[in-house]
DORO-540447 format. One record per residue: y, z negated, x of N, C-alpha, C in turn; residue in one letter. Coordinates in pm, whole numbers, plus 50000, padded with zeros to 5 digits. Each point is the difference from the previous one (the first is absolute). Layout:
<pts>
YZXYZXYZXA...
</pts>
This chain:
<pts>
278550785351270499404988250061499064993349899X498754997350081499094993049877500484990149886X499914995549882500454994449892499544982050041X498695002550030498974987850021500994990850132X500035009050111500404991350118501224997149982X500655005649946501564991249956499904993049913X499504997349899499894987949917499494986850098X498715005050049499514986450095500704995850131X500835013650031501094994150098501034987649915X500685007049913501074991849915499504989049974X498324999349953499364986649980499764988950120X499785006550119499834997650064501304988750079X500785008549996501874996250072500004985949918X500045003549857500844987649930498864991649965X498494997450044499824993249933499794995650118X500234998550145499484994750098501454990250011X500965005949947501664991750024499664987349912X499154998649928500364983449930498814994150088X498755005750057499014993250042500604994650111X500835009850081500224993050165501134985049999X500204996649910501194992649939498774984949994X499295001349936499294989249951500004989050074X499695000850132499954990150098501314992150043X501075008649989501494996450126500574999549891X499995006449901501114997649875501084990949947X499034990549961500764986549992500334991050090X499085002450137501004992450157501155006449985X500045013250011500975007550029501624995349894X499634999449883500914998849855500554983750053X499284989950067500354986550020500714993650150X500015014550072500354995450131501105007549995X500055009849896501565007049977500814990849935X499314986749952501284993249912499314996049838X499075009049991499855001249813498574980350020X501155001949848499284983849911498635003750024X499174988450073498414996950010499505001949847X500784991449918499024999349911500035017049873X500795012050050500165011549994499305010150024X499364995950120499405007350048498885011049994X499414997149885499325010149943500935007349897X501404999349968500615009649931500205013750112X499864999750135500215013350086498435010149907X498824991849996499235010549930500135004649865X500474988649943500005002749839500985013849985X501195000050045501255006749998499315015550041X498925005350100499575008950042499015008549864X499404987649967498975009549881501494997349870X500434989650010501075001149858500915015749990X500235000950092500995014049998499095011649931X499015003550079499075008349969499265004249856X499624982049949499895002549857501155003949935X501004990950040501255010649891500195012350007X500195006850125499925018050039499635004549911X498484997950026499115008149936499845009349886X500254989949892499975002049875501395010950009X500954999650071501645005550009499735015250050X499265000050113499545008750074498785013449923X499484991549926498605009449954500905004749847X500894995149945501045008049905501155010050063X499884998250074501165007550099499325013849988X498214998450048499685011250016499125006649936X499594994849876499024999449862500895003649918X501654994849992500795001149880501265009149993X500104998450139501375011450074499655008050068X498955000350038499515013650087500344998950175X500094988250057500395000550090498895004850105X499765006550124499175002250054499124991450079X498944997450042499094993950055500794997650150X500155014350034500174998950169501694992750017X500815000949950501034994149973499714982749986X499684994849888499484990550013499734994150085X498555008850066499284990850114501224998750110X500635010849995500965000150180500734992449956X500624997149858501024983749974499544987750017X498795001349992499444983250018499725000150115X499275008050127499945002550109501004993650126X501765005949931500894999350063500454986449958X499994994849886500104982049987499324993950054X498335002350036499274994650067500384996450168X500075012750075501104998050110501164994250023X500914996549833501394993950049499464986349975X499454998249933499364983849939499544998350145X499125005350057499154996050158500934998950084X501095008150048501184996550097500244989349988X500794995649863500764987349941499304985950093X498394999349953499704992950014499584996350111X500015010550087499484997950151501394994350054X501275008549990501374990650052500484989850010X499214992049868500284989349957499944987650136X499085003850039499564989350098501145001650140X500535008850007501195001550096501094995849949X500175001549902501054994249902500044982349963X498575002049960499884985049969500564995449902X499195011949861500604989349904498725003849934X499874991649853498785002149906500065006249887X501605004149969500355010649927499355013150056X500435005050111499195012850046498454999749920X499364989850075499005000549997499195002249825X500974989149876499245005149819500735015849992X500935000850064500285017949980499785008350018X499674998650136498885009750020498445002849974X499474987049955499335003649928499765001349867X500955000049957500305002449837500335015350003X500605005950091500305015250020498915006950066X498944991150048498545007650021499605000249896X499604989449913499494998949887499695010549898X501925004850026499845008949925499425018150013X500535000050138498875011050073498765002549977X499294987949973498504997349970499495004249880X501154999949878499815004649902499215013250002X500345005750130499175018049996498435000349968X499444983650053498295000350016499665000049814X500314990249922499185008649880500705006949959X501485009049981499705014350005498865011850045X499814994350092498755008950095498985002149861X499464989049909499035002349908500695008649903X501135001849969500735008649928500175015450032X499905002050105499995011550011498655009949993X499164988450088498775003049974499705006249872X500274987649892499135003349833500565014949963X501644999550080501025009449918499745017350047X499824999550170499375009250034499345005550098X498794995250037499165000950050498665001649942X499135016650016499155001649956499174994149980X499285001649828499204994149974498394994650112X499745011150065498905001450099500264987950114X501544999850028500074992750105500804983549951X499605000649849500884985149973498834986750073X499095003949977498924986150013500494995250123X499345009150150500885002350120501074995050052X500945003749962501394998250034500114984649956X499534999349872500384981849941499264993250097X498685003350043499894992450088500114994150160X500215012750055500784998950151501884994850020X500405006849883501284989349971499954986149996X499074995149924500014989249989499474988650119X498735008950043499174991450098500895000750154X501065015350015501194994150063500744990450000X500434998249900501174988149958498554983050053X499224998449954499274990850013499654998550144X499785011250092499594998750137501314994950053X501385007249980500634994350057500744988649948X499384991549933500554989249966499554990250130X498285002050036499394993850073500845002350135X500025012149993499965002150131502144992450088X500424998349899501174997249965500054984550044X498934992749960500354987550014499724997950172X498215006550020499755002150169501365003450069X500575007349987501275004650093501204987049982X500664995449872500464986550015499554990350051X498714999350040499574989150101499805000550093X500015012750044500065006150157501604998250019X500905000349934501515000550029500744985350061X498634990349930500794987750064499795001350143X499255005950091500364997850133501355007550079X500365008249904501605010350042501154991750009X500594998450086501644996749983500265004550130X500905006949981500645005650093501454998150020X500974997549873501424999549962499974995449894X501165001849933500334996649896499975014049905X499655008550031500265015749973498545003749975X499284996650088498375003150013499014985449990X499674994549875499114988050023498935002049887X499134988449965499234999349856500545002949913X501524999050003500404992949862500725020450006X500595004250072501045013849925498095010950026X499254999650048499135007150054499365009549817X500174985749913499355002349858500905013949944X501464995450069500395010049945500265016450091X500554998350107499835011550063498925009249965X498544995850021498715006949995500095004049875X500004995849896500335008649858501235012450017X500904993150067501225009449998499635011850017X499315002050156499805008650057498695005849926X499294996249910499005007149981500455005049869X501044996249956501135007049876500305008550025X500685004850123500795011450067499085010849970X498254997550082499695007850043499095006749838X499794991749937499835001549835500865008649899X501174998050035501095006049924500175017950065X500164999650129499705011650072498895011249947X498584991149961498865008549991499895003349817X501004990849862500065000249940501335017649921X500964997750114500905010950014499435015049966X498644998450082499665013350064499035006149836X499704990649932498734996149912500785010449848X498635005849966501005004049833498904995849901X500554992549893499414992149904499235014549889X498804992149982499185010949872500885001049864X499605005349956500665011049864498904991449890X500834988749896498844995949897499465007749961X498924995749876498945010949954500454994549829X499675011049964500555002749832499174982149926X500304994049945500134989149913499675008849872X499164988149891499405002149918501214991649849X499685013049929501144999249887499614987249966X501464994749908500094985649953499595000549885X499574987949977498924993549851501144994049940X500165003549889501494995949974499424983249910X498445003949931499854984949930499644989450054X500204997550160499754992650049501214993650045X499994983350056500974993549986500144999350131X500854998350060500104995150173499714989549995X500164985549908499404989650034497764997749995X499875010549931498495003249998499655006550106X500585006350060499015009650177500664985050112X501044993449919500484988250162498964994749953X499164994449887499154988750005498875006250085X499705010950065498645007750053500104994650110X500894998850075500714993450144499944988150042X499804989049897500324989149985498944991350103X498745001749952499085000050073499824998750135X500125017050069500395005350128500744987150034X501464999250015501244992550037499414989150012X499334988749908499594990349968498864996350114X498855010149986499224997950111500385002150138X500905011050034501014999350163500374991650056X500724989049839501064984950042498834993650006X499244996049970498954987650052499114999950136X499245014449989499275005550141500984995550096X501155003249998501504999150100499844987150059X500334990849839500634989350019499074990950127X498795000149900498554992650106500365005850129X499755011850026499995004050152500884993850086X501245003949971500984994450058500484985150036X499154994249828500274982550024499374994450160X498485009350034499544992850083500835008650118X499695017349986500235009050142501544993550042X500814998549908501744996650022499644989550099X499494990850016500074985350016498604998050083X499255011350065498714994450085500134995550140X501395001550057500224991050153499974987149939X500914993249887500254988449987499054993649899X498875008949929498614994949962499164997750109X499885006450089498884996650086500334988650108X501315001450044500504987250087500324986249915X500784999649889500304985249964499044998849887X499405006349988498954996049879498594997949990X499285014650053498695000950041499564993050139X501175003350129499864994550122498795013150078X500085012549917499205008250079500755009350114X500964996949978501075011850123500274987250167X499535000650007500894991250137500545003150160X499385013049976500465008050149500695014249966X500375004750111500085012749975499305008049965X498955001450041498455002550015499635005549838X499974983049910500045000649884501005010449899X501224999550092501095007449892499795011750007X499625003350101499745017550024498345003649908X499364993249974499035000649910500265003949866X501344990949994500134996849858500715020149987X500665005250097500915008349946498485015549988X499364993050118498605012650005499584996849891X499514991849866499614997949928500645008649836X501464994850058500275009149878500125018650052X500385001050114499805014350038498795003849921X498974996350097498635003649968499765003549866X500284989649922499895003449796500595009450000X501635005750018500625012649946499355013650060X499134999850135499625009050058498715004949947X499154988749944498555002449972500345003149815X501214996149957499895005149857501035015350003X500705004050095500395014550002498625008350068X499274996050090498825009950033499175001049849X499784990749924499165001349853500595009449953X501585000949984500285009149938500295013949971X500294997350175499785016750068498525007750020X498934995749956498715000949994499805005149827X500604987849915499505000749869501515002749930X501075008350013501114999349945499414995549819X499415013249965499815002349826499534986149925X499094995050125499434987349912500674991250004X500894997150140501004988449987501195003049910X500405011450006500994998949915500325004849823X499504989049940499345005949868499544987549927X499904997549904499584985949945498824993650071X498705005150097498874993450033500774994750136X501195008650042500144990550139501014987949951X500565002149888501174987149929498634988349925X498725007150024498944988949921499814989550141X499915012550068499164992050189500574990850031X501575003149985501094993850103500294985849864X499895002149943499984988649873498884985750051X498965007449973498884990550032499694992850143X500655009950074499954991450157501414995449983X500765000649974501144992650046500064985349931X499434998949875499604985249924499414992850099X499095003250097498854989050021500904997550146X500085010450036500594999350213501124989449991X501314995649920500754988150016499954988649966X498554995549904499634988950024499114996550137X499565014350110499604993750126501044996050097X501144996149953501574993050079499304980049966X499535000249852499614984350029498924997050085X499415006250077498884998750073500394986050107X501525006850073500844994050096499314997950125X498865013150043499674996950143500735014450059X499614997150173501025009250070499355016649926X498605003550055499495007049978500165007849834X499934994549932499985000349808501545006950004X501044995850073501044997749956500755015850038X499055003150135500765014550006499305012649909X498794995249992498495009849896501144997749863X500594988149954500755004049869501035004450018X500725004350102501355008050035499445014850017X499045002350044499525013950029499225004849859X499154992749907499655003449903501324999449868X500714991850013501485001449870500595007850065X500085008150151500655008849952499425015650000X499134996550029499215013449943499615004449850X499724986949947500125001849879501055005249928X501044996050037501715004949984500075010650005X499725003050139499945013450036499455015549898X498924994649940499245008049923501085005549901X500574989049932500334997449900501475009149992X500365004250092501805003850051499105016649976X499645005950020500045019949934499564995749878X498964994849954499945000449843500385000049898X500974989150024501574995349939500675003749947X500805007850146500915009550047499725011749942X498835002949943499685016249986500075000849828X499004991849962499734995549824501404999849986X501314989650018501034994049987500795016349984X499935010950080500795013950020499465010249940X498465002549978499685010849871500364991049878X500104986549974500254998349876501455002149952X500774994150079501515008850004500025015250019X499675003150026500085016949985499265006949912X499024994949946499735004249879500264998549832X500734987950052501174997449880501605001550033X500355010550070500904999450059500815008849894X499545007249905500425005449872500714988349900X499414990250017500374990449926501144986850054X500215004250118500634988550088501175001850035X500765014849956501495006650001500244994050052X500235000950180500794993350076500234986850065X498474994549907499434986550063498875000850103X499505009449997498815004250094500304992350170X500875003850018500794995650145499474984950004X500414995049891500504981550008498464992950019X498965010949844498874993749969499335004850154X500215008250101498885003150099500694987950139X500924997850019500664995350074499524982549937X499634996949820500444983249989498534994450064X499475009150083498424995750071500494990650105X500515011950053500604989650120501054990050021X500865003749873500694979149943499154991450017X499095001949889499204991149968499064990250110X499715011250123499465000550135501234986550074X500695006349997501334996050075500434986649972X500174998049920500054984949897499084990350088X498585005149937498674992850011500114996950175X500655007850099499704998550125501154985149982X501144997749957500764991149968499654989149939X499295000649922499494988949961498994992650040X499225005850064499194994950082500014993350105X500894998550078500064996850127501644986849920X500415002649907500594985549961499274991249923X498985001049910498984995149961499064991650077X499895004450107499114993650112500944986650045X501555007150053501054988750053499694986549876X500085008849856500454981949911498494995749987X498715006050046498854994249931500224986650149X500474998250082499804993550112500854985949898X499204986550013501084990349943501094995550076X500994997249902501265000350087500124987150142X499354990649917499814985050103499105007250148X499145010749981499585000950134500565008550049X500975007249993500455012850066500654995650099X500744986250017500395001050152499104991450114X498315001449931499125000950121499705011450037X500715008749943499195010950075500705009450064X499764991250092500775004450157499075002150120X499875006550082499114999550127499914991650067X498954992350065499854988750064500095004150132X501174991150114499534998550102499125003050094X499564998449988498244999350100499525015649973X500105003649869499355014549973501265012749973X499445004450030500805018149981500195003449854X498604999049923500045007949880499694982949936X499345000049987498684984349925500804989849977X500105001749863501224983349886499504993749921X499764985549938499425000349879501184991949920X499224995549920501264991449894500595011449892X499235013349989501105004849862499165004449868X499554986349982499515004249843498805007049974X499085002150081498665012050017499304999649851X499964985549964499114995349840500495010349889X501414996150056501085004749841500245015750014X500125004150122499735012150031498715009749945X498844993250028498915007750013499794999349841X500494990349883499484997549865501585013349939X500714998750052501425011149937499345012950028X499195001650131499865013450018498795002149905X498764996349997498774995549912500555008649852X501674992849955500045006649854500425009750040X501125001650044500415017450027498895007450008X498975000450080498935012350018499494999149861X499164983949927499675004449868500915005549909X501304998750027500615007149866500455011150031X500025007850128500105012850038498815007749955X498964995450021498825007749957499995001249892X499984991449909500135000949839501085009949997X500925000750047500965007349928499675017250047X499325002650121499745009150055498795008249922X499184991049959498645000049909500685010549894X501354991349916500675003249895500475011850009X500845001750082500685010550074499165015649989X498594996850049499535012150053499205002549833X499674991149916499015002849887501215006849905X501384998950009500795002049917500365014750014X499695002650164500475012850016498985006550009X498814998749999498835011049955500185002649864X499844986649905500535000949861499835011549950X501965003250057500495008849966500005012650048X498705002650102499765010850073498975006949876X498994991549986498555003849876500855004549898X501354995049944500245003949855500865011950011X500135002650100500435017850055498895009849970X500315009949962499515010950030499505007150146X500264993150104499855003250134500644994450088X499024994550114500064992050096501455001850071X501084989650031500935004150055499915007950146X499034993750058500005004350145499605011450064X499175008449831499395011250041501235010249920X500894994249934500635009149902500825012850087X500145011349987500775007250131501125001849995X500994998050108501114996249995501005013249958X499475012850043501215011349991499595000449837X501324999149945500085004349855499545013149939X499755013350082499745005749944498595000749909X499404992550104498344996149945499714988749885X501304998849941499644986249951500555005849856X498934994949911500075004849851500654987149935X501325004449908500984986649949498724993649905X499255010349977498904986749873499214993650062X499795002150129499354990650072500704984850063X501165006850020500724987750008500414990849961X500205000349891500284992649862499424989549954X498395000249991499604988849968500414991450123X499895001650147500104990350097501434992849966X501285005549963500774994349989500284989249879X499295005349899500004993449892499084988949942X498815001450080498634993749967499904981349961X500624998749932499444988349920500664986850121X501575002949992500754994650061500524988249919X499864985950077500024992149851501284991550049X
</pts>
């Protein structure tokens, strides 16, 4: 069975299970019983599990040899018991069901950055650019497409068995089943020979090469998410550009549109996007497109949802790809860390989606937060929450994201020039790769 369509299936399954959640989540966690002011611990608890996995998971199978396909069908099958849990809950009626089961999805989920792990670990060099990027721009489509279907769910109730609230989970369930089924049938590639170890090199000198990467992931992240996490309740209690339905369905075509028009770039231009000139592109447009959020008209407001996330967009194979030949080409040197260092992309990712969307909650001042409630008279349209203090908090975040992004990207060319050869062109099967060539890259004037 193809290698490609089961990864973007697997990507596909689990990354659509936290998107369809977004909307009903926390009704759901508060009408079962769970503390209001809690309520964002049902998400935290979903990415919290996951980061811990991870690191557990990518030694399991970097350090013990455990198999890929094993793996995936273990997190697979938690993913399904975590999704039951939480769909019952609501027949049950309690709010325990509900952090357990998704704390036991959570951990299911752990399989998606594995997915980049296997990739770096084994999947041909010819087809790494590729694969990093339809994996990924999977996981990203169906994030979107994840939230559209949670908002189509509020018109369902049927029982207590079938409504908005168990629907988040069934539909994952079932698209677990049918995932795990097509994963069964699947046989994982055979690595490719690894390049002997440099014994004078330090493991804390090839982690500082990374540093960078990770560094620039968590900020690109963080920005995105501060606004994408939080654009129903930017555009209604803040900007005042959402006020119909009309509007909201804009807002979700808007970010579609960005992930669609930056995967056609890339399926057109794979080599160039994915390679330091498309980590230059996606750099330089993504600085300027989230200061068009202070614009605050209707029109401006979806052009900067469709341009941040296209810019984003760019930015997710380039990453992803630099971030996995550089682990695998020091993978001589990483005895058994290779796993952790290709996998701490998507911590770092994971975090930043976390922090962002609580960052936004405390930039709101505390004296206005209980205006901001929906008015009467209107559907969407509130005012009273702080727009001044808002729009000057967000103002620094973008300037000090950029600076740091600026930093980020000059630090990691840096150390690309004082190599002996470009990481992105370097070739991944070891046999082609001469240890004296390698050497300076690892060692090069690491301070």
């Amino acid at each position: 069975m193809n290698t490609i369509f089961i990864l973007c299936m697997i990507s596909f399954t689990l990354s659509i299970d936290y998107s369809l959640g977004l909307v009903s989540t926390q009704a759901y966690w508060i009408n079962t019983g769970g503390a209001k002011n809690l309520a964002g611990l049902v998400f935290g608890v979903y990415d919290g599990t996951s980061i811990i996995m991870t690191p557990l998971l990518s030694w399991l199978i970097d350090g013990k040899g455990f198999s890929y396909k094993f793996v995936f069908i273990s997190c697979i099958v938690l993913n399904i018991i975590g999704n039951s849990v939480y769909s019952f809950a609501h027949l049950v009626d309690t709010w325990i069901m509900v952090i357990i089961g998704r704390m036991i999805a959570g951990m299911g989920s752990t399989c998606v950055p594995l997915l980049m792990l296997y990739v770096a670990d084994r999947v041909r060099s010819d087809d790494q650019q590729k694969t990093v990027g339809y994996v990924k721009y999977v996981a990203a489509f169906s994030g979107i497409l994840g939230s559209i279907l949670g908002s189509a769910f509020t018109y369902v109730n049927v029982n207590k068995v079938i409504n908005l609230y168990t629907l988040v989970g069934w539909v994952p369930m079932c698209m677990g089943i049918i995932t795990l089924i097509l994963v069964s049938f699947w046989k994982e590639s055979k690595s490719e020979k690894i390049i002997k170890s440099v014994q004078n090199v330090s493991f804390a000198k090839s982690f500082s090469y990374f540093l960078p990467i990770w560094t620039f992931a968590f900020v690109t992240t963080f920005i995105y998410w501060f606004y994408m996490g939080n654009a129903f309740i930017l555009g209604t209690h803040f900007f005042h550009v959402i006020s119909d339905e009309k509007d909201l369905g804009n807002l979700y075509y808007a970010g579609l549109g960005g992930f669609v028009a930056s995967f056609i770039t890339f399926y057109f231009f794979k080599k160039s996007i994915s390679n330091e000139k498309g980590l230059l592109i996606s750099t330089i447009c993504s600085i300027p497109t989230v200061f068009l959020f202070m614009i605050q008209k209707n029109p401006m407001y979806f052009v900067a949802v469709a341009t941040t996330t296209y810019a984003y967009g760019l930015m997710i194979p380039s990453i992803n790809y630099l971030n996995n030949c550089l682990a695998k080409n020091l993978r001589g040197i990483l005895k058994g860390k290779f796993g952790i260092m290709v996998t701490a992309l998507s911590i770092s990712q994971g975090f930043a989606r976390f922090i962002g969307p609580t960052l936004f909650t405390l930039s709101i001042p505390q004296e206005n937060k209980a205006n901001c409630t929906l008015d009467d008279g209107e559907k969407y349209k509130t005012d009273g929450c702080g727009l001044h203090h808002f729009v000057i908090i967000s103002a620094v975040y973008n300037c000090v994201c950029a600076f740091l992004i600026i930093i980020c990207y000059y630090y990691f060319t840096k150390k690309l020039k004082a190599s002996s050869q470009d990481i992105s062109i370097l070739p991944i099967n070891s046999n082609s790769i001469n240890i004296q060539q390698v050497k300076p890259l690892m060692i090069s004037n690491i301070k």
